[in-house]
C-alpha positions as CSV (number, residue, x, y, z in Angstrom):
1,X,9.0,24.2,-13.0
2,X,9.0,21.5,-15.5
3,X,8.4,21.0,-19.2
4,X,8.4,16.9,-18.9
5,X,6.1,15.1,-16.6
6,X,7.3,14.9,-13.2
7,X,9.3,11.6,-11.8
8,X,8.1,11.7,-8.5
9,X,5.5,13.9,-6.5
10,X,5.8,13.6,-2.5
11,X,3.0,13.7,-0.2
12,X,3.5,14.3,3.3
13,X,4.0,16.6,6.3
14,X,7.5,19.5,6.2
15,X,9.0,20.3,9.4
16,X,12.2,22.1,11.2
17,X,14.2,19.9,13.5
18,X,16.3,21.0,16.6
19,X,18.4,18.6,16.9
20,X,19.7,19.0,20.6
21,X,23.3,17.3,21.5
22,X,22.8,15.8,25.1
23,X,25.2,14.7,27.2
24,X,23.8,13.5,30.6
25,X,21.7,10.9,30.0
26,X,21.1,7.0,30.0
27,X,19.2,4.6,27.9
28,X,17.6,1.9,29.6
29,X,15.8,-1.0,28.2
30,X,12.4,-1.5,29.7
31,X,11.5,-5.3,29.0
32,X,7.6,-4.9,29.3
33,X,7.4,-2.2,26.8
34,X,10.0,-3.6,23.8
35,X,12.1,-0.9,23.9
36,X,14.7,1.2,25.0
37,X,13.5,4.6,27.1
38,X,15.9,7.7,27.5
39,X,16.4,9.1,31.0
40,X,17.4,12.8,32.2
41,X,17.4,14.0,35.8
42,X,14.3,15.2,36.6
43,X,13.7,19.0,37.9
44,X,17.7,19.6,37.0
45,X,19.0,21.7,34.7
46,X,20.8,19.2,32.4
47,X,23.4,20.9,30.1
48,X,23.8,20.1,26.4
49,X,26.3,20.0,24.0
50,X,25.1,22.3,21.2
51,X,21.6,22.9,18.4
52,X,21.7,22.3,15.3
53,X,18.3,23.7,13.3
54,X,17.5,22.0,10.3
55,X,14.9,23.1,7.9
56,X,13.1,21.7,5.6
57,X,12.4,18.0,6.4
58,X,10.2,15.2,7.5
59,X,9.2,11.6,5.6
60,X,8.1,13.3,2.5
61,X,10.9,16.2,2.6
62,X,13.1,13.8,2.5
63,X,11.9,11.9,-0.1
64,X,12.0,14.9,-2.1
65,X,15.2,16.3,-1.7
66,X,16.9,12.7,-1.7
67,X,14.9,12.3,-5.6
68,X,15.8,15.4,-6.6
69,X,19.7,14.9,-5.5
70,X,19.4,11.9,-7.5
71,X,18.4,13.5,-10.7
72,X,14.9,13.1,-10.9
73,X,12.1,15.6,-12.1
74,X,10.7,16.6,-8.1
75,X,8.0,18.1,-6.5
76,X,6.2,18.1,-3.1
77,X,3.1,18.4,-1.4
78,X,2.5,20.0,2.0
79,X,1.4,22.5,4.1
80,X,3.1,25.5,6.2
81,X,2.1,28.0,8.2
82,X,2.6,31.7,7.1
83,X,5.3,32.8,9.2
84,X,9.1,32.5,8.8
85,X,9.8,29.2,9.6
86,X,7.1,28.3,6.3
87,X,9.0,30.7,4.5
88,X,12.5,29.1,5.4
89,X,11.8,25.5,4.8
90,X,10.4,26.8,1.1
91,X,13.4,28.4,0.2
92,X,15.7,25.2,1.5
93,X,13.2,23.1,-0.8
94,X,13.9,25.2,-3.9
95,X,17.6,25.3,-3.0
96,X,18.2,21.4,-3.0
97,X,15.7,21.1,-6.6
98,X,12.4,20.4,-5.2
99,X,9.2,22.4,-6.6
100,X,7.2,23.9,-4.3
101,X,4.8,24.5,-7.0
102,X,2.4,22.5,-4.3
103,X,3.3,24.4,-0.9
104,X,0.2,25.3,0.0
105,X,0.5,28.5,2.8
106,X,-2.2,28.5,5.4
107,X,-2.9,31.6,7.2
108,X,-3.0,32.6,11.0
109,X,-1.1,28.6,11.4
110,X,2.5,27.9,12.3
111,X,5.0,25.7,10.5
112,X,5.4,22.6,12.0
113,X,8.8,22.3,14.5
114,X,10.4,19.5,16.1
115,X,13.1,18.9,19.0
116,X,15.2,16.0,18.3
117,X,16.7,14.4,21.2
118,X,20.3,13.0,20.1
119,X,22.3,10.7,22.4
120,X,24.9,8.7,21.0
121,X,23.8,7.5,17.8
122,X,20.1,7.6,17.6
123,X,17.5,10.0,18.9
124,X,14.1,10.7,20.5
125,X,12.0,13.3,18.3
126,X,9.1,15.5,20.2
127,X,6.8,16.3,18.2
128,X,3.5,18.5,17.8
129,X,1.8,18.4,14.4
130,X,-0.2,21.6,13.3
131,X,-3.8,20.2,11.9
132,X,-3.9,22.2,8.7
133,X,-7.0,21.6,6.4
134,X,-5.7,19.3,3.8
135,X,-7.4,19.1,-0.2
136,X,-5.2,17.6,-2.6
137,X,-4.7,20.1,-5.3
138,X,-5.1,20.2,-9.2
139,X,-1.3,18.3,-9.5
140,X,0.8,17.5,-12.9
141,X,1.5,14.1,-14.6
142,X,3.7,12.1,-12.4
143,X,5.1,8.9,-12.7
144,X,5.3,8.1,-9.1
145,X,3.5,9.6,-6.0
146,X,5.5,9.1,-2.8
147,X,2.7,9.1,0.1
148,X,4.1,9.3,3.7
149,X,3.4,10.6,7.0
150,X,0.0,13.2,8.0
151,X,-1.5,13.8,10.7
152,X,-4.8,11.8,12.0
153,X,-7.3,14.1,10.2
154,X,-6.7,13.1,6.9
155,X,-8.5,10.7,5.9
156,X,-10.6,12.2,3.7
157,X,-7.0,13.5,2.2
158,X,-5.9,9.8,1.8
159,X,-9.5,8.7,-0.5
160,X,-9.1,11.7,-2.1
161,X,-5.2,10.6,-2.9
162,X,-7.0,7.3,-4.0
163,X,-9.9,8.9,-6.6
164,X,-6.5,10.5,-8.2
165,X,-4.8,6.9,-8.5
166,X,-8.1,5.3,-9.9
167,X,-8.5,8.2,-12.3
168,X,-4.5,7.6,-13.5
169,X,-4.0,4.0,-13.8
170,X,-0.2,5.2,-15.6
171,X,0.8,6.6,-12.2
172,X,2.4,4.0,-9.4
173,X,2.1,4.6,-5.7
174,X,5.1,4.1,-3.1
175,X,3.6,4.1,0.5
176,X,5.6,4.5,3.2
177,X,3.4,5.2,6.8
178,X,3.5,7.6,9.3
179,X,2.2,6.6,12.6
180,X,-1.6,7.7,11.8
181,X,-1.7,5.7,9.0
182,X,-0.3,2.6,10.6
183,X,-2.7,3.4,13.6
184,X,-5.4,3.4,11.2
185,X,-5.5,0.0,10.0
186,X,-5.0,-1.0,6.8
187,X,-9.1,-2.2,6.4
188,X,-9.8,1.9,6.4
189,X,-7.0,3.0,3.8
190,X,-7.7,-0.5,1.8
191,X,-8.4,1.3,-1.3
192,X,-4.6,2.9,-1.0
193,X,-3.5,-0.8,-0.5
194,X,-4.9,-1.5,-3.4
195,X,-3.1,1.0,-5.7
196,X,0.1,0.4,-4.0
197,X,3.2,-0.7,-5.9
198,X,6.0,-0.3,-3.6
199,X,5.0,-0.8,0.2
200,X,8.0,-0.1,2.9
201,X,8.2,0.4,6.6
202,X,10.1,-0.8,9.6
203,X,10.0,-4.4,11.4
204,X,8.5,-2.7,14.6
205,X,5.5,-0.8,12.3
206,X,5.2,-4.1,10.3
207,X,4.3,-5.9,13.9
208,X,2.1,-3.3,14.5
209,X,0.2,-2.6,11.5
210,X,-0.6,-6.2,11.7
211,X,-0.9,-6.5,15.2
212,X,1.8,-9.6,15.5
213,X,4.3,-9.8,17.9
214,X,5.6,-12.4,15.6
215,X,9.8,-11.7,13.7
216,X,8.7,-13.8,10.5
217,X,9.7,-11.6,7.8
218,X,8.4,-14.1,5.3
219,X,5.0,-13.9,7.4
220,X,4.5,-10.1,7.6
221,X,5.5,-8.9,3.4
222,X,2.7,-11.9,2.6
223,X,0.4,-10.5,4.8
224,X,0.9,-6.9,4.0
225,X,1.0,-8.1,-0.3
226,X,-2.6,-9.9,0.2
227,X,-4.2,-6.0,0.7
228,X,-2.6,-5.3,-2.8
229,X,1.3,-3.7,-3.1
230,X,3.0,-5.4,-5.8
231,X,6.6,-5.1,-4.1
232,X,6.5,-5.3,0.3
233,X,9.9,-4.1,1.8
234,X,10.8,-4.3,5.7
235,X,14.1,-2.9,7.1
236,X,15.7,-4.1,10.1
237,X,17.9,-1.6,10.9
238,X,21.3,-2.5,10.7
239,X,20.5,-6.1,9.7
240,X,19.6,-5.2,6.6
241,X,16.4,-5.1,4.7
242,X,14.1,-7.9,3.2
243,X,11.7,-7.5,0.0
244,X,9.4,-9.6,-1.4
245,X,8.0,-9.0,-4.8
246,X,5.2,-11.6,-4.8
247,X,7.0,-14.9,-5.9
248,X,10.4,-14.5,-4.0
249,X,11.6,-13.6,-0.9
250,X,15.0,-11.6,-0.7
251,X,17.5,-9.8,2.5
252,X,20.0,-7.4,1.2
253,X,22.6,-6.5,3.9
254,X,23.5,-2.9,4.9
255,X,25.9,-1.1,3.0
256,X,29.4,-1.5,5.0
257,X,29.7,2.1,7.1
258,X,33.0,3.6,6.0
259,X,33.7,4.8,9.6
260,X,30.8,4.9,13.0
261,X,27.6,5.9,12.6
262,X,27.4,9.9,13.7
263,X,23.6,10.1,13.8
264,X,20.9,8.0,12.1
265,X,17.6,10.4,11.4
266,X,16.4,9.6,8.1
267,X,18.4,6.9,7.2
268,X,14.9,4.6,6.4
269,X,13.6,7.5,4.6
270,X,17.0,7.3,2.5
271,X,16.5,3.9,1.9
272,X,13.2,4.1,1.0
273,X,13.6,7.2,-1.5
274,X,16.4,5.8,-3.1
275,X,14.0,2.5,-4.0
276,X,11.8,4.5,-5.6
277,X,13.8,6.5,-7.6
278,X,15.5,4.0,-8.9
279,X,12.8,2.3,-10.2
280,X,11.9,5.2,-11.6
281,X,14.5,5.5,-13.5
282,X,14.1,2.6,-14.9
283,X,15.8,-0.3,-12.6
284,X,14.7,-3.5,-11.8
285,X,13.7,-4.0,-8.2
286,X,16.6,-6.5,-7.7
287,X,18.8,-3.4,-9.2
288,X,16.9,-1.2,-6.9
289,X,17.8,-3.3,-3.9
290,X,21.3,-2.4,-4.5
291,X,20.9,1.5,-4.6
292,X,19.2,1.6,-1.2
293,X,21.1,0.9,1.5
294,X,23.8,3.3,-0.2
295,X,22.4,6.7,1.1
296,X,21.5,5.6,4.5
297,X,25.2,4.8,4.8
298,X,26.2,7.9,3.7
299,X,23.3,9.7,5.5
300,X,24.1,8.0,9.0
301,X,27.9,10.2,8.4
302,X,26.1,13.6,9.4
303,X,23.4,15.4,11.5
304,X,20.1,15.4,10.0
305,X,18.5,13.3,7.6
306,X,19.7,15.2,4.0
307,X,22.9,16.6,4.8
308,X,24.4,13.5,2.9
309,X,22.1,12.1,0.4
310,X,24.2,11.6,-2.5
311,X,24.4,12.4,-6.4
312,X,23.5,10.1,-9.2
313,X,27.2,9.9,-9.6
314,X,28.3,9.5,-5.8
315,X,26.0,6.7,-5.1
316,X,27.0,4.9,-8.1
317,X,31.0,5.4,-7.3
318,X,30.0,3.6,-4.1
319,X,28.4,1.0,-5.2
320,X,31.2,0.4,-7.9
321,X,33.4,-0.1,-4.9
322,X,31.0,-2.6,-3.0
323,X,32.4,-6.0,-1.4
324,X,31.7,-9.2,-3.1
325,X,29.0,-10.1,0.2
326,X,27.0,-6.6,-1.0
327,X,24.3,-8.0,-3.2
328,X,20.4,-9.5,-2.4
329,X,20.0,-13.1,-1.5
330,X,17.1,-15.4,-1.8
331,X,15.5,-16.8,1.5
């Protein structure tokens, strides 16, 4: 699909989400387990607003698409099943600039689907991942690889994602992990840490990939640096985002919603994708930490993770209209 190297190849599980509208339902906050849990009647039948199917998406799906909206030369790898849903969520790929030049079609599987959940503004997402047998495959020059979420047998996949790193010292490594790969400790994938340039993920996976029930941001990026990433981000939801870039520490706020949140699938993916491309176009990570929280505001406007990931040209009219309070700040 290209003449030039690529800018940015994605690694990571594609699926379709149903995103189902409810309307009877309550969220309660259960103390001993940290969280919130969603409640439905049990053996009713509970009505629902409306489905919306989207193809085509996932950590690394969005990646892509939200690179390629940006400008950048884009690719990604996965697998799908050979049936329609595989063939669907390829053609959305090519339709929004990605090359599936990687799409690697296995037969006799299904294509992994999702049900999302949606009440009010976030969601609960069920889902069942298809164990396909995963090989990384002979793949073009690329600046950066964007590694995200797979499935729990892959680790062989992940060294074999780390012989290609070692072999190409010129190409830099953005990790963003999936639940296996936070389950899996960062001692087994320490050779990925290693390799790692830009290292983001959530406050809740940073307490659990270090098994802390400590809130020190400052604690957690210099933990997660010592295994090797050159730049450690954590978002905190709608209280921003901190990164620390092994001599400073720094929050940047959200950007300010235009109106209320509609739905907020994909907004760290946004956040995280937009990092990376703009350091690889050619930004500074301080200049970087501007960009991102730009498409999760926009994202967080619509259903579904992509719907509004923005142009090179709308992200920048944004941020050309920021408030004086929208820049990072040393802590």
């Amino acid at each position: 699909m290209f003449g030039k190297p690529l800018d940015i190849l994605a690694i990571g599980d594609i699926t379709t989400d149903a995103f189902i509208r409810l309307q009877d339902a309550d969220v309660h906050c259960d103390v001993d387990k940290h969280g919130k849990e969603i409640c439905l009647p049990f053996g009713k039948k509970i009505p629902f607003e409306y489905v919306k199917v989207i193809k085509a998406v996932g950590n690394a799906a969005n990646a892509a698409v939200a690179s390629a909206r940006l400008g950048l030369r884009t690719a990604l790898i996965t697998n799908i099943g050979d049936d329609q849903n595989g063939k669907d969520c390829t053609v959305e790929l090519q339709r929004n600039g990605v090359s599936t030049s990687f799409v690697k079609v296995n037969s006799h599987r299904s294509t992994n689907y999702h049900f999302v959940l949606w009440y009010d503004v976030d969601r609960t997402i069920l889902v069942n991942h298809i164990e396909y047998d995963y090989r990384l495959p002979k793949i073009a020059t690329t600046k950066w690889i964007y590694l995200t979420s797979l499935p729990a047998n892959t680790l062989h996949y992940h060294m074999e994602i780390a012989d290609y790193l070692e072999a190409h010292k010129e190409t830099k490594l953005a990790f963003q992990p999936g639940t296996f790969q936070i389950n899996l400790g960062m001692d087994e994938l320490k050779r990925l840490y290693a390799k790692t340039d830009f290292f983001v993920l959530n406050i809740e996976e940073a307490q659990k990939i270090l098994k802390t029930d400590s809130s020190d941001i400052k604690m957690m990026m210099k933990k997660i640096s010592e295994y090797g990433p050159k730049l450690v981000a954590i978002t905190d939801n709608t209280n921003g985002a901190y990164l620390f870039d092994g001599d400073h520490y720094y929050h940047m706020p959200i950007y300010p919603d235009p109106r209320p949140a509609f739905e907020r699938t994909g907004c760290g993916d946004a956040w995280s994708s937009t990092f990376v491309s703009a350091l690889a176009m050619g930004k500074t990570p301080l200049e970087a930490l501007t960009w991102a929280p730009v498409n999760p505001m926009s994202v967080a406007q619509f259903i579904g993770s992509q719907e509004g990931l923005l142009t090179r040209e709308q992200l920048e009219w944004w941020l050309n209209r920021a408030p004086e309070e929208y820049r990072p700040r040393e802590i």
